[in-house]
C-alpha positions as CSV (number, residue, x, y, z in Angstrom):
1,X,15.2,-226.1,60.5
2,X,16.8,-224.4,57.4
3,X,17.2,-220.8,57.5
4,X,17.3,-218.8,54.5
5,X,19.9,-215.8,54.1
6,X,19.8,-213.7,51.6
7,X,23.1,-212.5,49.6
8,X,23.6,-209.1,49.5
9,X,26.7,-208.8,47.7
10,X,26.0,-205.8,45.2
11,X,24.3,-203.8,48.3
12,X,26.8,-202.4,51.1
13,X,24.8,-202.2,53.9
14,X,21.5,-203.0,55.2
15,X,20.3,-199.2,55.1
16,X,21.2,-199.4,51.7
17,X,19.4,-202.8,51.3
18,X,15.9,-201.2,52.9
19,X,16.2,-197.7,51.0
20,X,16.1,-200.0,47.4
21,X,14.1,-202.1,48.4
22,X,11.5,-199.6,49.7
23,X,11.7,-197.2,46.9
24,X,11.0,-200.4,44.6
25,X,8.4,-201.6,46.9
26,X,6.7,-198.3,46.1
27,X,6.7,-198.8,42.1
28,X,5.7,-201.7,42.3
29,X,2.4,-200.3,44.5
30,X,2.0,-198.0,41.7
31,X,1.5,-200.4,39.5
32,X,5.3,-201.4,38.0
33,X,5.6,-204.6,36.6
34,X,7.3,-206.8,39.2
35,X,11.1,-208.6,37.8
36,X,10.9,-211.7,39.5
37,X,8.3,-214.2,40.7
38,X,7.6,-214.9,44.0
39,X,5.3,-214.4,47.1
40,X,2.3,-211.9,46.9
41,X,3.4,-209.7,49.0
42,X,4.7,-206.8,47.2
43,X,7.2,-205.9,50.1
44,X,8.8,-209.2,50.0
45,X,8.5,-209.5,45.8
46,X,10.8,-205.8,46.2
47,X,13.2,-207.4,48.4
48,X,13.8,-210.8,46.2
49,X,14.3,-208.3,43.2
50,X,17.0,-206.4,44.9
51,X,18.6,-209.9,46.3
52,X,18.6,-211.2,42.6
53,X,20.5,-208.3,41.6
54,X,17.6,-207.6,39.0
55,X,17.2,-203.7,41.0
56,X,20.0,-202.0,41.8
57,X,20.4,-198.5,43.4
58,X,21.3,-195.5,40.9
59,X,24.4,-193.8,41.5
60,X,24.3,-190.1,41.1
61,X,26.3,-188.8,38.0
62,X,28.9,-185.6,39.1
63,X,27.1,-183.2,37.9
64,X,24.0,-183.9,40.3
65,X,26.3,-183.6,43.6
């Protein structure tokens, strides 16, 4: 049995992972055009995108804090 594990390198933690993910998952319900190829499911399609790197969380600029 070969288990797949995903590299998360660019994300810190898996909150962090979930959060991007999620937030993608979302514009991509409403209709975004998806990064990547892969499964149907648009859940899963969000979570490849962040894994390839290809979605990355924003960080906020100093002025925004």
């Amino acid at each position: 049995m070969t288990v797949k594990v995903s590299d998360r390198s660019e994300i810190r933690n898996a909150f962090e992972f979930v959060t991007v993910a999620g937030a993608r998952a979302r514009q991509l319900l409403e209709g975004c055009t998806p990064k990547t190829t892969g499964s149907a499911k648009l859940a899963r399609l969000a979570q490849a995108e962040v894994t390839e790197g290809k979605v990355r969380k924003l960080q906020p600029e100093a002025d925004d804090r």
